[in-house]
N, CA and C atoms as an extended XYZ file, in Angstrom:
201
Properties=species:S:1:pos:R:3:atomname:S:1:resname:S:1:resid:I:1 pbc="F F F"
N      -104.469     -118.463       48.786 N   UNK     1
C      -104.155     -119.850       49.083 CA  UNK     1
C      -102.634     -120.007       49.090 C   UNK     1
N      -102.102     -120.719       49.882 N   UNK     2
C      -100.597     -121.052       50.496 CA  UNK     2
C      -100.325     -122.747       49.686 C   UNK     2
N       -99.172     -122.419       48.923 N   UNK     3
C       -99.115     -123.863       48.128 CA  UNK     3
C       -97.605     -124.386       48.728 C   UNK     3
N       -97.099     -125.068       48.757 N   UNK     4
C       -95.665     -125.407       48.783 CA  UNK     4
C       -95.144     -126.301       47.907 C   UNK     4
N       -93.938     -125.995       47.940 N   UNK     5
C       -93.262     -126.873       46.578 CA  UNK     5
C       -93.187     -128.382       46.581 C   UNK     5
N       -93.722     -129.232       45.866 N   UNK     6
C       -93.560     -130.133       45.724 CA  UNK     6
C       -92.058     -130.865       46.110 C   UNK     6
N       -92.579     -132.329       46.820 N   UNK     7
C       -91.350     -132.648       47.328 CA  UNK     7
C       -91.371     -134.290       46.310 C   UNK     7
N       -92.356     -134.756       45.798 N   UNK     8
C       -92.528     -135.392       45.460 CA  UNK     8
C       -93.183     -135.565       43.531 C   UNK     8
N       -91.783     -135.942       42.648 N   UNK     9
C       -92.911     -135.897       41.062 CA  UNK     9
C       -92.884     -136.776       40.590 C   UNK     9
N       -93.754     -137.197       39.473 N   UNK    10
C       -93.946     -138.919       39.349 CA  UNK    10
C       -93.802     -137.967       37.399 C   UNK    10
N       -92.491     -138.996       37.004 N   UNK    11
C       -92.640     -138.768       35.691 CA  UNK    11
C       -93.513     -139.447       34.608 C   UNK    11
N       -93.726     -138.888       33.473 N   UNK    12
C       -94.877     -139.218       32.156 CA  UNK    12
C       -93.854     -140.659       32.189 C   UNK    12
N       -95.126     -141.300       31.332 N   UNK    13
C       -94.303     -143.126       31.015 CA  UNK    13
C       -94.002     -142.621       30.090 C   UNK    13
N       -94.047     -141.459       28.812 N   UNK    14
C       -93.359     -141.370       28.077 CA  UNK    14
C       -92.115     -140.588       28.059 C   UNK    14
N       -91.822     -140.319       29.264 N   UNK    15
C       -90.542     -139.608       29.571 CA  UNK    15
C       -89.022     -140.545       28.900 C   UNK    15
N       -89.385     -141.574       28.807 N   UNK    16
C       -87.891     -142.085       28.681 CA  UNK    16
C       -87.808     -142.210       26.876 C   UNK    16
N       -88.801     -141.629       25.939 N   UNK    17
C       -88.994     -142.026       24.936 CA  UNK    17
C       -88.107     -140.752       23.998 C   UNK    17
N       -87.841     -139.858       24.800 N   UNK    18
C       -87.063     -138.876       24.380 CA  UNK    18
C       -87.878     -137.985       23.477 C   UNK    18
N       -89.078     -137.850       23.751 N   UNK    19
C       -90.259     -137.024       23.441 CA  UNK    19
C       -90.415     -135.869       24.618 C   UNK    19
N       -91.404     -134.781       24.259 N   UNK    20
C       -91.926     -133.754       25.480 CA  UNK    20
C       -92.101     -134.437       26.889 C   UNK    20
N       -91.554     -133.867       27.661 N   UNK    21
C       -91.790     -134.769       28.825 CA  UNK    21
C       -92.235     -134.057       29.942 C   UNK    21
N       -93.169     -134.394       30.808 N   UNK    22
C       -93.515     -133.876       31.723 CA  UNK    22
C       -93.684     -134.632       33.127 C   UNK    22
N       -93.665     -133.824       34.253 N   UNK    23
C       -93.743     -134.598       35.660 CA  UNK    23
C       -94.569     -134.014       36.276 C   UNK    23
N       -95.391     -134.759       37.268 N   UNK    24
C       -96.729     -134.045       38.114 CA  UNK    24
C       -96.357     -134.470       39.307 C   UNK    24
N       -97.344     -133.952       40.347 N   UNK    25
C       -96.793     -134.221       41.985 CA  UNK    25
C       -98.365     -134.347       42.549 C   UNK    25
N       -98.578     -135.952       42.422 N   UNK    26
C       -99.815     -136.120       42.673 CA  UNK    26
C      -100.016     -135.480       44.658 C   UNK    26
N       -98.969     -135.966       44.949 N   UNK    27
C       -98.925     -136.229       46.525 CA  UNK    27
C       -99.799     -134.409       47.315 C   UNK    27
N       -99.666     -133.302       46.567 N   UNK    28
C      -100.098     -132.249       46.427 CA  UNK    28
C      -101.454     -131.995       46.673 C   UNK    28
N      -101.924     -132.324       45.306 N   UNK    29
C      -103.303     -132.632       45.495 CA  UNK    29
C      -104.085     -132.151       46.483 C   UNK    29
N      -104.208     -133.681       46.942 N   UNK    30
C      -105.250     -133.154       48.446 CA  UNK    30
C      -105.715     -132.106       49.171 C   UNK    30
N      -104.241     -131.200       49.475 N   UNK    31
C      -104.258     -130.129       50.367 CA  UNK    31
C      -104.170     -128.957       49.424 C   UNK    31
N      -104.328     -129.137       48.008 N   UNK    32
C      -104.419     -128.091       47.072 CA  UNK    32
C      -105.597     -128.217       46.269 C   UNK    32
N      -105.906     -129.016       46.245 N   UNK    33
C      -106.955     -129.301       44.958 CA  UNK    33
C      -106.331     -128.356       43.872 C   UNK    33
N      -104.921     -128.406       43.529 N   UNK    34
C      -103.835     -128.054       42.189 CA  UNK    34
C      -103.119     -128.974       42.242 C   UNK    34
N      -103.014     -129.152       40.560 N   UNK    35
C      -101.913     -130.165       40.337 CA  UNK    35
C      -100.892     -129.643       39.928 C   UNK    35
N       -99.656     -129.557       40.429 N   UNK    36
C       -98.308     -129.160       39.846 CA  UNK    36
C       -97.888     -129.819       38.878 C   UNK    36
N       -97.258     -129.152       37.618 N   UNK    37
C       -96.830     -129.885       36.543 CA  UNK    37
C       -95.278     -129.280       36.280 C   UNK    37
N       -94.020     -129.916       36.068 N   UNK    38
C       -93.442     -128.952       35.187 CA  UNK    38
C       -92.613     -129.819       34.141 C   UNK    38
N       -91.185     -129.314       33.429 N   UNK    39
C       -90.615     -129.741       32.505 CA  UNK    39
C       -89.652     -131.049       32.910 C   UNK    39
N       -89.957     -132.189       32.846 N   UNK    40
C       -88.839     -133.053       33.603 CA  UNK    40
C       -87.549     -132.851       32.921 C   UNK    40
N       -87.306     -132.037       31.808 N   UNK    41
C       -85.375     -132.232       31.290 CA  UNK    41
C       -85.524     -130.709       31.978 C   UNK    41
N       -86.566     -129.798       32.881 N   UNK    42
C       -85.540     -128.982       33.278 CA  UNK    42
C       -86.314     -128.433       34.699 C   UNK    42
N       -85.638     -129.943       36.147 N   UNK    43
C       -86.799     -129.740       36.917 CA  UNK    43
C       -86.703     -128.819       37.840 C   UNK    43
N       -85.265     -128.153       38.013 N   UNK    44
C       -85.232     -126.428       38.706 CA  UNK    44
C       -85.910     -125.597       38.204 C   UNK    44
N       -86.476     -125.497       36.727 N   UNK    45
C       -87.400     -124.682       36.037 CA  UNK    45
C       -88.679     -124.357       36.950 C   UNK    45
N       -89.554     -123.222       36.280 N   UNK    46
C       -90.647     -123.063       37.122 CA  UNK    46
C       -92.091     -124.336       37.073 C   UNK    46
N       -93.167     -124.285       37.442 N   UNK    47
C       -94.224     -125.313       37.111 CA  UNK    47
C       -94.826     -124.390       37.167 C   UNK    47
N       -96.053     -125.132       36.821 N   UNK    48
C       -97.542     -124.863       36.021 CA  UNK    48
C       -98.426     -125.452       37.500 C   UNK    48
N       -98.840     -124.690       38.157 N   UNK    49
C      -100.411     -124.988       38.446 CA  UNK    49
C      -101.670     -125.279       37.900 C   UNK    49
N      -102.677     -126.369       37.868 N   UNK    50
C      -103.739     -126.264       37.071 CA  UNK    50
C      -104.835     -126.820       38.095 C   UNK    50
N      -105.807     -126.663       37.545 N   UNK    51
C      -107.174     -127.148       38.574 CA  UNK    51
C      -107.142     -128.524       38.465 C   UNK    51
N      -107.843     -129.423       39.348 N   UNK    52
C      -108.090     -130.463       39.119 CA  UNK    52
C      -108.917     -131.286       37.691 C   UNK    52
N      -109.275     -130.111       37.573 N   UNK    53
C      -110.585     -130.526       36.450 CA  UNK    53
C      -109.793     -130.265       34.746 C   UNK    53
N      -109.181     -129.509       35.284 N   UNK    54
C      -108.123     -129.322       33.985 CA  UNK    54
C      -107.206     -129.991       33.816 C   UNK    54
N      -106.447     -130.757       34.923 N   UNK    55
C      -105.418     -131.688       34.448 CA  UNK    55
C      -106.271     -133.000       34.101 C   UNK    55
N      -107.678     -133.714       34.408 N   UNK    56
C      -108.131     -134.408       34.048 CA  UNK    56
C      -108.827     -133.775       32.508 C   UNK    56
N      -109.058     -132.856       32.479 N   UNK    57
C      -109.280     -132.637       30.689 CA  UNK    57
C      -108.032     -132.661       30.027 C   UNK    57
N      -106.915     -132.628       30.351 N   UNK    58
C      -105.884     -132.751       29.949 CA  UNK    58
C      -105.361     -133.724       29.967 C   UNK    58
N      -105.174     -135.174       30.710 N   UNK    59
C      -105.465     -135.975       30.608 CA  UNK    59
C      -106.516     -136.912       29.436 C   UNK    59
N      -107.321     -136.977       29.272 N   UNK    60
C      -108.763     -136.978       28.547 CA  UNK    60
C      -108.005     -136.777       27.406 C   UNK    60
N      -108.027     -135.760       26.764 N   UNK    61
C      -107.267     -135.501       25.865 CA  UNK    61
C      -106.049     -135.915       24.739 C   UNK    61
N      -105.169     -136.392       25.993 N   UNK    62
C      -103.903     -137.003       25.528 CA  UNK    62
C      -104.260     -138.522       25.794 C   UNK    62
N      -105.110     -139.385       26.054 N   UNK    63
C      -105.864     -140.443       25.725 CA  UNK    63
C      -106.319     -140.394       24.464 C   UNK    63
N      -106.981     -139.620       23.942 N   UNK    64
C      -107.497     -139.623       22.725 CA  UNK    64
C      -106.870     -139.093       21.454 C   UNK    64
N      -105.701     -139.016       21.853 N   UNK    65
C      -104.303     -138.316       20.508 CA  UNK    65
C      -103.690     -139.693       20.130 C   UNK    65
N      -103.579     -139.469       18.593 N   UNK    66
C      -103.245     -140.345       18.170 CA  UNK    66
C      -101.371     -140.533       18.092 C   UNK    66
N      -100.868     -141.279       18.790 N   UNK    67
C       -99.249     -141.350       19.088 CA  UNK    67
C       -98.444     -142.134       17.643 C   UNK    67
């Protein structure tokens, strides 16, 4: 499968809280069924591919953590 780099990342709402922060590139999706993730304080860094089903368990997840 042929992926290309995201041109588009939508940062965590907790990005500005000066906590772990992360950015995803929903716009991807579609034509991947992968969600790109990577470090928003370091966004030349590499990303993380994950399945769809895994960024929604991952998701899921961080709903149910107590902040």
């Amino acid at each position: 499968m042929t992926t290309t780099e995201p041109t588009h990342w939508v940062k965590s709402s907790y990005s500005s809280n000066g906590g772990t922060c992360v950015e995803w590139a929903p716009s991807n999706v579609p034509a991947t069924q992968l969600v790109p993730i990577r470090d928003s304080k370091n966004p030349s860094g590499p990303s993380l591919m994950v399945s769809t089903s895994a960024w929604a368990g991952l998701i899921a997840l961080a709903r149910t953590a107590d902040v």
